[in-house]
C-alpha positions as CSV (number, residue, x, y, z in Angstrom):
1,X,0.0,0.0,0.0
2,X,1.1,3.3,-0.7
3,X,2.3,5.1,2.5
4,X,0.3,8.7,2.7
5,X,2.5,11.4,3.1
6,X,0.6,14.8,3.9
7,X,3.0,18.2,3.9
8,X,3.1,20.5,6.7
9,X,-0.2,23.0,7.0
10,X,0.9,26.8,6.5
11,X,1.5,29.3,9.3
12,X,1.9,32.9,8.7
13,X,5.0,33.7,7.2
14,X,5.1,31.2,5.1
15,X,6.6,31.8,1.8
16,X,4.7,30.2,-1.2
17,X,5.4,30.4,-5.1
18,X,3.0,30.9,-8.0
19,X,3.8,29.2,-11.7
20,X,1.9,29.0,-14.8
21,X,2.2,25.9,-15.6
22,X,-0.8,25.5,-18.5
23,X,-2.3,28.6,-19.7
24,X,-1.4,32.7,-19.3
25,X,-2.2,34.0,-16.5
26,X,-3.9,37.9,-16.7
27,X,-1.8,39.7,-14.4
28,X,-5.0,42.3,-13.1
29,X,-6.6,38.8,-11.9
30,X,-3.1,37.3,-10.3
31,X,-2.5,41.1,-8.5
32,X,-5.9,41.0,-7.0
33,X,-5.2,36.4,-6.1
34,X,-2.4,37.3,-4.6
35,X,-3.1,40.4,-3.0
36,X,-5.8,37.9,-1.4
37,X,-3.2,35.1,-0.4
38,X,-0.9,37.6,1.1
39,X,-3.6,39.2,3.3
40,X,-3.9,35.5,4.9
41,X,-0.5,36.4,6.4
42,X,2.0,34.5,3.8
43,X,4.6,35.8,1.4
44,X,3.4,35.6,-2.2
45,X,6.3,35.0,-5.0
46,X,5.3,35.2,-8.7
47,X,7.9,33.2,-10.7
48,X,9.6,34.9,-13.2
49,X,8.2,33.5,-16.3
50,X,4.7,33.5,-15.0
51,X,3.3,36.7,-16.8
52,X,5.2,34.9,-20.4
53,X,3.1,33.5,-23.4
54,X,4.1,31.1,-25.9
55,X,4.9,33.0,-29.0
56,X,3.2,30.7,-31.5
57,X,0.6,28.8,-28.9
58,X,-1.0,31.9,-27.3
59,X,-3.3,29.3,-24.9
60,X,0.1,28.3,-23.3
61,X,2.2,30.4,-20.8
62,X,5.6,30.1,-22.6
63,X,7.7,27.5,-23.3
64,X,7.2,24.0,-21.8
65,X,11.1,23.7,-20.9
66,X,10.5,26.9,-19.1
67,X,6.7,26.4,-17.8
68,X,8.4,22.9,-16.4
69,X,11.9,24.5,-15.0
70,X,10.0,27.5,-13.1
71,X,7.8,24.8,-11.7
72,X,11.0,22.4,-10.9
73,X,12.8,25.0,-8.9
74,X,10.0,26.3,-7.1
75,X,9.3,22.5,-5.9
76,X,12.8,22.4,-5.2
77,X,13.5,25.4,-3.2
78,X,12.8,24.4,0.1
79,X,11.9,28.6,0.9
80,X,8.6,27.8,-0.1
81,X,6.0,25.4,2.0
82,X,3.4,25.8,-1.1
83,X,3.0,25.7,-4.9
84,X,-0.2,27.5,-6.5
85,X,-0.9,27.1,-9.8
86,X,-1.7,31.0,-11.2
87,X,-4.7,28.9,-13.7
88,X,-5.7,26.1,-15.4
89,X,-6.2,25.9,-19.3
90,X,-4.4,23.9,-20.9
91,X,-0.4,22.9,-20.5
92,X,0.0,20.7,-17.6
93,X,0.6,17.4,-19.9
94,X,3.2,19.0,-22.1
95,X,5.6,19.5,-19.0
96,X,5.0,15.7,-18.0
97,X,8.0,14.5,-19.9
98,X,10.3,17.4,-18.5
99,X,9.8,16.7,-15.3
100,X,11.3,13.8,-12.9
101,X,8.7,12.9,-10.5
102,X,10.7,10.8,-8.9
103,X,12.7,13.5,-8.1
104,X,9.9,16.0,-7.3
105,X,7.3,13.8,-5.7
106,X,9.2,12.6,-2.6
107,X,9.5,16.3,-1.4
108,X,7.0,17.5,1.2
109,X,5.4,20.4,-0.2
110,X,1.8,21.3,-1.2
111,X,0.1,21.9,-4.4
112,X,-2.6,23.9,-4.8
113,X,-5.1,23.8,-7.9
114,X,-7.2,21.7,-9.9
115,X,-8.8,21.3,-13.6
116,X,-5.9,20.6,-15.7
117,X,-3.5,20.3,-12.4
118,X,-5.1,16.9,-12.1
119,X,-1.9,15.7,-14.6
120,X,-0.1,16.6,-11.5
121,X,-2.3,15.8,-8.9
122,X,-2.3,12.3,-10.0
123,X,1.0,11.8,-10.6
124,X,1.9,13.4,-6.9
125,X,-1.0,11.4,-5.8
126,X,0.3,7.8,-7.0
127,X,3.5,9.0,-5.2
128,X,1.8,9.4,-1.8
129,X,1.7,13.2,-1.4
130,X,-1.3,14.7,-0.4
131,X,-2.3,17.7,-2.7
132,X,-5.0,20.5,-2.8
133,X,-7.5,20.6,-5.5
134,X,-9.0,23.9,-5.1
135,X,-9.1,27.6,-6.9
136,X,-5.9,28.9,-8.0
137,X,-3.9,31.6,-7.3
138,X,-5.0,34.1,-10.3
139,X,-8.6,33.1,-9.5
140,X,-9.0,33.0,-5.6
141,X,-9.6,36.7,-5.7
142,X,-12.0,36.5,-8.2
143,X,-14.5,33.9,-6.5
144,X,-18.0,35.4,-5.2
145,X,-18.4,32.8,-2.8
146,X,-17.0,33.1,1.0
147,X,-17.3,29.4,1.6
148,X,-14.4,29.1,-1.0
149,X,-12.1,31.3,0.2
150,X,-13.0,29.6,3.8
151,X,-12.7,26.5,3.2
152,X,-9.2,26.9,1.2
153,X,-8.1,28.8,4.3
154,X,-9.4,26.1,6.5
155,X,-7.7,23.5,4.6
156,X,-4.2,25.1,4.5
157,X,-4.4,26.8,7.9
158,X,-6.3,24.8,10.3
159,X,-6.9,21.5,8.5
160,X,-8.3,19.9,11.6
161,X,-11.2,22.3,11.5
162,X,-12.5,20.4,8.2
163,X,-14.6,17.3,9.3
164,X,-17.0,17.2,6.5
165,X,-15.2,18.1,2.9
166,X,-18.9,18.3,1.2
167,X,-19.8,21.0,4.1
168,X,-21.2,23.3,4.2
169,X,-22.9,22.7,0.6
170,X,-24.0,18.8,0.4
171,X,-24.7,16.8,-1.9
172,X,-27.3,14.1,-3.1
173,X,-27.6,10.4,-3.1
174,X,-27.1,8.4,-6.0
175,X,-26.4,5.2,-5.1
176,X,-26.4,4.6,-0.7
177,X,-24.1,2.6,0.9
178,X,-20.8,3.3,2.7
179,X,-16.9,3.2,1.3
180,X,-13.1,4.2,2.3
181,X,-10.5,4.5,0.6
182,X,-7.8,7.6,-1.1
183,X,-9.9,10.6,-2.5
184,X,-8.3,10.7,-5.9
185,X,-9.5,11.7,-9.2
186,X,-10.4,15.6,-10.3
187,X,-11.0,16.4,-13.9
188,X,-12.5,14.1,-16.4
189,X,-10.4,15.0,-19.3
190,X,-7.3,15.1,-18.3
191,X,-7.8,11.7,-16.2
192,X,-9.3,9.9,-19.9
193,X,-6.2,11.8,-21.6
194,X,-3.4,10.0,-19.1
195,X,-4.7,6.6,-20.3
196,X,-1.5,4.7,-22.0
197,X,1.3,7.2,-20.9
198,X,3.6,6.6,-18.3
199,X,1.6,8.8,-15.5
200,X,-1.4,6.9,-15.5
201,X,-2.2,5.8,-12.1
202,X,-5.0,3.5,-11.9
203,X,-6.9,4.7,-8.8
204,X,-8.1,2.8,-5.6
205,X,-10.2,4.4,-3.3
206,X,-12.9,7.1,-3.6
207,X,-13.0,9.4,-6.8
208,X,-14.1,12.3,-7.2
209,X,-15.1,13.9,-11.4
210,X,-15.6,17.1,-12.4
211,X,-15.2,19.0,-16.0
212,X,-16.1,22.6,-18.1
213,X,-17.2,22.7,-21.3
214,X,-18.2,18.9,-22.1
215,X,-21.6,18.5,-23.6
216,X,-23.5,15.5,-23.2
217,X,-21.8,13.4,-25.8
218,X,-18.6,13.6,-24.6
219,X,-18.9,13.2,-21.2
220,X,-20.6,9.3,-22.7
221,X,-17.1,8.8,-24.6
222,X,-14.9,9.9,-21.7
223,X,-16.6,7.9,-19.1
224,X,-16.7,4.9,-21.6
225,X,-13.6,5.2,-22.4
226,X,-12.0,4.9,-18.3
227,X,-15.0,2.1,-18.3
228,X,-13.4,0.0,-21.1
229,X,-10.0,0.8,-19.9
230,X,-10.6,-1.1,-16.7
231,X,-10.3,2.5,-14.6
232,X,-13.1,2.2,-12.7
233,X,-12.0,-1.4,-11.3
234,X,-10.5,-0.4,-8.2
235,X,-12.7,2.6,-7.6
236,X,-14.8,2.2,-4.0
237,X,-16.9,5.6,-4.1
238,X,-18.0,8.1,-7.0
239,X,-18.4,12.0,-5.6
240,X,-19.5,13.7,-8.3
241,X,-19.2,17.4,-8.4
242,X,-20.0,19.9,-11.1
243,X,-19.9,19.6,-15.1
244,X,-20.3,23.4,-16.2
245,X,-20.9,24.5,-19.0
246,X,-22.5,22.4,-20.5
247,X,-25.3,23.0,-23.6
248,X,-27.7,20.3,-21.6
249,X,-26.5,19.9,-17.8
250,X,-29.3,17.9,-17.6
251,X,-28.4,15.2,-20.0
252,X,-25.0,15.5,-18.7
253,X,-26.4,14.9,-15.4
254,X,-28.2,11.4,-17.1
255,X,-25.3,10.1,-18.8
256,X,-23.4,10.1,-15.8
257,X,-25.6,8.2,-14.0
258,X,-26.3,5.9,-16.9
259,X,-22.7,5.1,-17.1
260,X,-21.3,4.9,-13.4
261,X,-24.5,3.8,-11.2
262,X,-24.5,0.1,-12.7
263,X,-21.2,-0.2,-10.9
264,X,-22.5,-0.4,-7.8
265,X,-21.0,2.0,-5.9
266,X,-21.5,4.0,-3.4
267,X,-22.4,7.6,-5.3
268,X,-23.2,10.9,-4.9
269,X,-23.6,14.1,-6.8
270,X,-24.1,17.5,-6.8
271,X,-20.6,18.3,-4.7
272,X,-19.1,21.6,-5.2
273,X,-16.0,21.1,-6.7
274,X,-15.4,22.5,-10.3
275,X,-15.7,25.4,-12.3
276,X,-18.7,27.2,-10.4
277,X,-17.5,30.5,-8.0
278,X,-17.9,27.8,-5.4
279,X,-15.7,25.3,-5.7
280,X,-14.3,23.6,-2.2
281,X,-11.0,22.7,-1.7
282,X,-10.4,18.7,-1.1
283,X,-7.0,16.9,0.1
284,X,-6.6,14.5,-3.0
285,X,-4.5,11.3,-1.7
286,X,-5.8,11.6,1.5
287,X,-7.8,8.4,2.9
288,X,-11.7,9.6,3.3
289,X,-15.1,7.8,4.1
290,X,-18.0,8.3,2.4
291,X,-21.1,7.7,3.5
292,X,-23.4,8.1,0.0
293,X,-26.5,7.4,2.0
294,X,-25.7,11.1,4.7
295,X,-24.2,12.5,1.6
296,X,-21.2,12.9,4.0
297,X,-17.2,12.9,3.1
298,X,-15.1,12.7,6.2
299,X,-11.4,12.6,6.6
300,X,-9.7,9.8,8.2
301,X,-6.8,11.7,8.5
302,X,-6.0,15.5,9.5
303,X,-5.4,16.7,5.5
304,X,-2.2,18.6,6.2
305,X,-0.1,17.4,9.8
């Protein structure tokens, strides 16, 4: 079994870094993100080639040997307790094969973000390092929603203070029952899209799924394809969060549970974890229990020691 390893919480003065490693980040929204994350007390550094776009790729920020050095050293410098991701977008992939996460993973450190961080999250995760899937630096300040901010604060700060991660929010049955296990998962894409390279990491434990901008359709072939893969095989618990964007949520909503609830598991939906202003921050790699039947997701573990 995979030992757990979960990084120290944050205390003021803490120093953490920001990198880009997908898309640009606007530097109005990543003033007023970490203008935010400094006011919790911690000491905000933007990397140096975090403002950069790629000169023929403009949805990239910069170069991948670059997006994947900035995002090397920062792991590396022990100065900082935390890496935030300034955005999602797209990008996260293309630094896979630059990076040694052998080297990288057995390091200590947190990682904050989510979307298409899940390349990293799932790599870090098969590791044994617990990371944060939650809004990102360029974005925090941006959210309408205090529970968001709180709960990221929670979780970084005071981690013990977080006893139900589908709090204060809820979510529905799907399918009752009980299950334990590592929460693990995050975006549906980019988990379909790891399938045959060398990060896959075929999960065991809870899951949780979320996505932007999938219609109906394509949600069916992602799903399908993790279902034909053998993904799901491992899998004790399905927390579903949100699937924005989307011209039909509804039929989203239906091929979802069309596809997962003949497995059996314990399910829920409706979580808030995704691209809507409220979006709760989860410990991925952390063991959990979910009761489907309370609609409850409790910690086993203290997220951050």
């Amino acid at each position: 079994m995979t030992e757990v390893r979960r990084p120290r919480r944050l205390v003021p003065g803490d120093r953490v870094a920001v990198v880009a490693p997908a898309g640009p980040l606007d530097a109005e929204r990543l003033e007023w993100g970490t203008k935010y994350l400094r006011d919790w007390g911690i000491e905000v550094e933007v990397m140096p080639s975090a403002l950069a776009r790629h000169e023929r790729l403009p949805y990239l920020a910069g170069e991948d040997r670059v997006r994947a050095a900035e995002f090397r050293a920062a792991w590396l410098d022990s100065s900082y307790q935390a890496v935030f991701a300034g955005r999602g977008g797209y990008g996260v992939q293309r630094l896979l094969q630059h990076l040694d996460l052998d080297e990288l993973a057995p390091i200590d450190k947190i990682l904050v973000g989510f979307s298409d961080l899940t390349a990293l999250h799932e790599a870090f995760n098969a590791r044994g390092l617990v990371t944060v899937h939650s809004p990102m630096a360029a974005t925090v300040g941006q959210l309408r929603t205090q529970e968001s901010h709180d709960r990221l604060r929670d979780l970084l700060f005071e981690p013990e203070s977080v006893t139900d991660l589908l709090a204060p929010v809820g979510a529905r049955t799907v399918v009752p029952g009980t299950a334990e296990g590592r929460l693990l998962g995050g975006n549906l894409a980019l988990l379909a899209a790891s399938l045959g390279t060398p990060t896959l990491a075929r999960p065991k434990g809870i899951i949780v799924l979320e996505d932007v901008s999938e219609d109906g359709y394509r949600v069916d072939r992602l799903l399908t394809q993790l279902l034909r893969s053998g993904w799901f095989d491992q899998v004790t618990g399905l927390v579903i969060g949100d699937f924005s964007e989307s011209e039909d949520l509804g039929l989203v909503g239906d091929v979802v549970r069309e596809r997962l609830e003949p497995l059996g598991l314990p399910m829920v939906e409706g979580a808030a974890v995704g691209h809507e202003d409220l979006n709760l921050a989860l410990p991925l790699g952390l063991p959990v229990r979910l009761d489907a039947t309370a609609a409850t997701l409790t910690p086993l573990l203290t997220p951050l020691s």
